[in-house]
N, C-alpha and C positions, 0 to 999 in steps of 0.2 A: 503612826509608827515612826518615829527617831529613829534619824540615820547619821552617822558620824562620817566624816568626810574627810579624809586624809589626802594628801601630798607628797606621793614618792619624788626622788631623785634617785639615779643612780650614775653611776660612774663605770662605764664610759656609757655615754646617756644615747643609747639608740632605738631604731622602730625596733629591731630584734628583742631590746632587755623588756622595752616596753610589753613586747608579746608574751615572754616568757614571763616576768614580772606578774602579768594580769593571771597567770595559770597557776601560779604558784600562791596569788591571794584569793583565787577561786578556789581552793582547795580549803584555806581558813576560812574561808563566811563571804566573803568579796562578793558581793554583787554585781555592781557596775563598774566600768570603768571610764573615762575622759582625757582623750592625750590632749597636753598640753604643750607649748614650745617649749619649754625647759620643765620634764616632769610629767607625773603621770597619777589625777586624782583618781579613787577609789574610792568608792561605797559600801558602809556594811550597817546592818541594822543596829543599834546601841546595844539592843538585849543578847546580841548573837556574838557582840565584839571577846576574843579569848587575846588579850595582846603576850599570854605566855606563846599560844600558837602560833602566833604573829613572827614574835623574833626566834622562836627554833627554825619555822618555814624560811626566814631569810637567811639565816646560820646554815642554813641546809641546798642554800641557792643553787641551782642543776649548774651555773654557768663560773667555773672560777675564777678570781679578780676582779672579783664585782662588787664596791660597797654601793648598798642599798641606805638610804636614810630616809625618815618623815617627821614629819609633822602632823597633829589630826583638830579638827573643833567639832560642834558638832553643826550637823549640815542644816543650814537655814530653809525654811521653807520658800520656795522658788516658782518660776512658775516656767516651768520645762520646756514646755513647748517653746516660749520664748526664749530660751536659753539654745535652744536647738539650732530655730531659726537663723540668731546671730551669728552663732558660731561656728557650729559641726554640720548640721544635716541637711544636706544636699540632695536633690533625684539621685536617685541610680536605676541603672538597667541593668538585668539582670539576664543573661541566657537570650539577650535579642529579642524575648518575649515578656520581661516582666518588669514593668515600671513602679517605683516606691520612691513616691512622695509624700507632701503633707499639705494641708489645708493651707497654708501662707505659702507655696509654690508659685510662682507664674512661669507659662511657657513650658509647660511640661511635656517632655516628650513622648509618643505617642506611643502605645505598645499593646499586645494581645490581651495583656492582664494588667490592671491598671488599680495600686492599692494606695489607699490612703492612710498615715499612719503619723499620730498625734503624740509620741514618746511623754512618757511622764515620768519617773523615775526607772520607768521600762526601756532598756536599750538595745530593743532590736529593732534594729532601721533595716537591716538587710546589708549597711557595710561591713561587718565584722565578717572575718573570712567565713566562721562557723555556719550565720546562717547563709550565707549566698552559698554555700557547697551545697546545703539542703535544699535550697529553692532551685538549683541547678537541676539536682534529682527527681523534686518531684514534678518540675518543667518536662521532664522525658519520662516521667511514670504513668502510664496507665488509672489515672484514680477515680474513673467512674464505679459510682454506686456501692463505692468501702466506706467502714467506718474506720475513723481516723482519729486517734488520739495524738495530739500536741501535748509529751509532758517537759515542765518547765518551759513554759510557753510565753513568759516577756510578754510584749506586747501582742502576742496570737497570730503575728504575721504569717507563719507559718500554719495554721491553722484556717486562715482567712483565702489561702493563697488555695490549700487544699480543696474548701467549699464549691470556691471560683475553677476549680478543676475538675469538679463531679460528683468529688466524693458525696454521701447521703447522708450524711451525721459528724461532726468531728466534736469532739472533749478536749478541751484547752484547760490546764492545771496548772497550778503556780503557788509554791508555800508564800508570796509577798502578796500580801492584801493591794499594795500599788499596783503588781502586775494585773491582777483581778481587776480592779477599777479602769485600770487603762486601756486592759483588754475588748470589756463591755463596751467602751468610748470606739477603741475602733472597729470592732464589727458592727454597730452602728454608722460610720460615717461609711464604712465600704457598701451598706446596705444585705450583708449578708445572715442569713437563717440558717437554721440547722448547726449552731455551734454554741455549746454548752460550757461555762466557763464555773471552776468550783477551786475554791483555795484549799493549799493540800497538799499530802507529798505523797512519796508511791504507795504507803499505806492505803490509803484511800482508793485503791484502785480494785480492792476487791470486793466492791459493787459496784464496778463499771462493767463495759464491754460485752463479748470480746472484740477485739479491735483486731480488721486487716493490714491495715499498715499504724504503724509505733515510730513517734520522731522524737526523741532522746537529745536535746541538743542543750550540755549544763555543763558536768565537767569530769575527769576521768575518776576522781574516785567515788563519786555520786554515782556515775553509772556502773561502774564492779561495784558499788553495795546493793543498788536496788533494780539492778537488771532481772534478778527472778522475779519481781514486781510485776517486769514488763513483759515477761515470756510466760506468765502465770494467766494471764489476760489475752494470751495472742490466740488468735482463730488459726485453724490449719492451714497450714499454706501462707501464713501469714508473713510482712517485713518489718524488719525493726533495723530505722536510721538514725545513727546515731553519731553525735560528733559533739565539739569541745574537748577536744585532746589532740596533742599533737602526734605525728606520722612514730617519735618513738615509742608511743604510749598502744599504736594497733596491736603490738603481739599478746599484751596485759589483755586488751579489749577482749581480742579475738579466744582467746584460750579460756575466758570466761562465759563468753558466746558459746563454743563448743562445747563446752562442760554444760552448757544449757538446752542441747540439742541444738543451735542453731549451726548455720555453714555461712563462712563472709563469701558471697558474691562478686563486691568488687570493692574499690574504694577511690576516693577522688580527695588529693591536697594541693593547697593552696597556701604557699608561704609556712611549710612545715604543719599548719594548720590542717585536719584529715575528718572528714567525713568516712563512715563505713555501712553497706548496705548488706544486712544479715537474712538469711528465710531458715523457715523451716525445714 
């Protein structure tokens, strides 16, 4: 799979545009992102790249006075983990209980949940605000003996993190065959069972399930299209968490939640960044 690799700039160049920036090419095809000290590279698969969608989405930027420019090649084959090491991925601890690392770490610090995590073109290390608001969540959730679907699952941390929590079964899904690959890599190195990994989008979910709790964590218009996907699959009483959209994006969410039977619970942000926890 070919992936073209671009080079924002913006003006005035901050961690803010940079957040907002990555929301706004999550919505055209953006996969990953990588801040950089001047700039902010972006990944998208060659076959998925629309560059008409591209410049309306920047033409259309939420933030004004902003010029956005790039540059793109296509992305060389690398070898991630080492690219990781060098530069970005650091331990974190998460919620005082959950530590995410990777296999070149030393000195890692100790913690109740301890995951290992090998990124390959998959980038959920658990610093981006998105997923540390879920790992918060399911840190304080109850997950013995649910089954648990992870969709848009990256590297399955969240799904890895669920096993090591109780749950009895989880489904890890991901339309990027890298996620799929990288996924299998790391619930193998955590040593964990009972999680099923299938490349896919929410099509594919109607021969799955049903699933007690649903973790959603992509991006706001991905979830108002395919949130009946995910309430079509819920078992009664069931939760659906979900996040990648920022704090003004909850009323969209929620009012599409409701119109689906569901009730928001509560919700937890981080840096405008918003987690929302829904039931039946």
């Amino acid at each position: 799979m070919k992936y073209l690799e671009f080079n924002f700039h913006t003006t005035p160049d901050t961690e803010t545009m940079h957040d907002v920036l990555s929301a706004v090419l999550g919505e055209v095809g953006f996969e990953s992102f990588v801040e950089q000290p001047e700039g902010l590279l972006a990944y998208v698969q060659q076959a998925q790249f629309d560059e008409t969608a591209l410049k309306a989405a920047l033409e259309a930027f939420p933030i004004p006075d902003t010029a956005v420019t790039y540059s793109y090649q296509e992305a060389e084959d690398k070898d991630w983990n080492e690219e990781w090491e060098k530069n970005f991925f650091q331990p974190i601890v998460i919620g005082n209980r959950c530590v995410i690392h990777s296999t070149f770490h030393q000195d890692v610090p100790k913690a109740e949940y301890d995951i290992v995590i090998n990124p390959q073109m998959a980038f959920g290390t658990g610093h981006h605000e998105t997923t540390s608001l879920i790992i918060e969540e399911l840190l304080e959730r109850n997950l013995e003996g649910v089954n648990l679907l992870d969709m848009g699952c990256g590297t399955s941390i969240l799904a890895i993190l669920g096993r090591m929590r109780g749950a009895a079964h989880c489904t890890a899904i991901d339309i990027d065959e890298w996620c799929v690959r990288n996924s299998l890599e790391n619930i193998g190195l955590n040593g964990t069972d009972e999680i099923e990994v299938h490349q896919g989008n929410a099509t594919s979910l109607a021969t799955k399930g049903p699933f007690d709790v649903v973790i959603a964590n992509i991006n706001r218009n991905i979830l108002l299209n395919d949130m009946h996907y995910y309430v079509a699959r819920m078992s009664p009483h069931a939760t659906l968490l979900m996040s990648g959209f920022y704090i003004e994006d909850l009323p969209a969410i929620q009012a599409e939640a409701e119109r689906l039977g569901l009730k928001l619970t509560h919700h937890r942000e981080k840096n405008r960044w918003t987690a929302a926890t829904f039931t039946r």
